[in-house]
C-alpha positions in Angstrom: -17.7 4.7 15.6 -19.5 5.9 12.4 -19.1 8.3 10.4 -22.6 9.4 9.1 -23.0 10.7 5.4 -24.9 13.4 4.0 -27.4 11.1 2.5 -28.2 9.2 5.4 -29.2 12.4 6.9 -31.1 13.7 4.1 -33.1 10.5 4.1 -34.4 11.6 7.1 -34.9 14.9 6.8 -37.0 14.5 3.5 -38.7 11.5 4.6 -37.3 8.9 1.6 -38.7 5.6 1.6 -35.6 4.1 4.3 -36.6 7.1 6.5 -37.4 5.4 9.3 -34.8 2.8 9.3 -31.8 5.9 9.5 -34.2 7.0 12.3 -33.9 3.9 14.1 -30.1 3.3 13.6 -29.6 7.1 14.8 -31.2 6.8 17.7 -29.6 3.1 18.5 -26.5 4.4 17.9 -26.2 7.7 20.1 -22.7 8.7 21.2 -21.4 6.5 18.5 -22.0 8.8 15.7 -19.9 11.3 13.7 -19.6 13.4 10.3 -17.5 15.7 8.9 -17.6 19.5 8.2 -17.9 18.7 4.4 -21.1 16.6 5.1 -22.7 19.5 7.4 -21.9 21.9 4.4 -23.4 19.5 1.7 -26.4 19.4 4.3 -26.5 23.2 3.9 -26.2 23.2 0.3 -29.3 20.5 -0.9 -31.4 22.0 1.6 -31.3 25.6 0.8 -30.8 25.5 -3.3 -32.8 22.6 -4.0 -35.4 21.7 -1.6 -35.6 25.6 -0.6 -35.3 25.2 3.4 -35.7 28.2 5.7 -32.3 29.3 6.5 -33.7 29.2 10.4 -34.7 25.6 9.9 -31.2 24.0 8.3 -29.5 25.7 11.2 -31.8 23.8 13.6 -30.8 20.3 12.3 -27.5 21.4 12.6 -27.3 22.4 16.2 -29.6 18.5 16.5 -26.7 16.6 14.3 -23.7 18.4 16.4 -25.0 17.9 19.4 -25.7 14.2 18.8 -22.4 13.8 16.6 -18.6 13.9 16.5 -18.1 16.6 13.8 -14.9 16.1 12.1 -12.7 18.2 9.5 -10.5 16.3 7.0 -6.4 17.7 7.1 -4.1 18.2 4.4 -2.9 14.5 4.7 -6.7 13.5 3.9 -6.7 15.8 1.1 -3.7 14.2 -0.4 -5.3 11.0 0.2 -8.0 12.4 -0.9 -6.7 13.1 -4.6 -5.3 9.6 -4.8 -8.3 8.1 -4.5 -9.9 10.2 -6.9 -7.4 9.4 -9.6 -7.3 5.5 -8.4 -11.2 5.5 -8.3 -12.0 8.3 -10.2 -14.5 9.0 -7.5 -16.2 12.1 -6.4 -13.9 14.4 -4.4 -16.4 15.0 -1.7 -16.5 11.1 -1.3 -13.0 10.6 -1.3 -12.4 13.2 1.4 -14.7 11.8 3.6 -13.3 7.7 2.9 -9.6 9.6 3.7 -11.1 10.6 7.0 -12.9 7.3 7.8 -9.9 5.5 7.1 -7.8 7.9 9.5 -9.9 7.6 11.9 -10.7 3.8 11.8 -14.3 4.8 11.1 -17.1 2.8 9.2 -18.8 4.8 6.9 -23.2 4.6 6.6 -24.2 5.5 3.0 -26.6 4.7 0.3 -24.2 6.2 -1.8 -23.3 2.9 -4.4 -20.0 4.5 -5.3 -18.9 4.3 -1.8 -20.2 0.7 -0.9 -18.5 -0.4 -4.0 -14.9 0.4 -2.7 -16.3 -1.0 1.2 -13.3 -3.0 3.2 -10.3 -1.1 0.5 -10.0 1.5 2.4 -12.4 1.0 5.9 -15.4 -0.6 6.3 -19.1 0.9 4.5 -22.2 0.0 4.9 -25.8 1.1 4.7 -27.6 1.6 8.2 -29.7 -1.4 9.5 
């Protein structure tokens, strides 16, 4: 299964130049998706303070992405994982939770983030969609 970061999402939500190939690998890869909590808040976040969304529209991509996702929450053990990472890696905490949870789970992580696909087989396996 994969677990789905904020970025992939937002590439398809704002239309970035990969757009339609994280179209393409969401709708191949239906039932086989997830995210986590943290990623549905970060959604949240970058759509309402910097791109300005309607509050009515962010909570209509996120009935679409729970309804065609696994939505996971991270635990204390991931935290604590979490924090090691950080300090090994010195690595964004958001990333770290989510790479703590992937690995938990055995899930591979889709990003564009280069942080992430730097550390990609350490801890699971991460990769950009195709």
């Amino acid at each position: 299964m994969f677990l789905v970061d904020t970025n992939v999402f937002l590439s398809v939500l704002l239309k970035a130049p990969e757009w339609k190939t994280v179209e393409s690998f969401l709708n191949n890869n239906k039932g086989n998706t997830s995210t986590s909590i943290l990623n549905l808040m970060e959604i949240v976040s970058v759509l309402s303070r910097k791109y300005q969304w309607k509050r009515e529209d962010i909570l209509d991509i996120l009935v679409t992405i729970k309804e065609n996702s696994t939505i996971y929450s991270p635990d204390e053990y991931d935290s604590l994982d979490a924090y090691n990472m950080v300090l090994t890696h010195f690595i964004m905490p958001m990333d770290a939770q989510i790479l703590s949870l992937a690995k938990r789970k055995a899930l591979t992580i889709i990003t564009y983030d280069h942080e992430l696909l730097a550390l990609a087989g350490k801890y699971c396996k991460i990769e950009e969609p195709s």
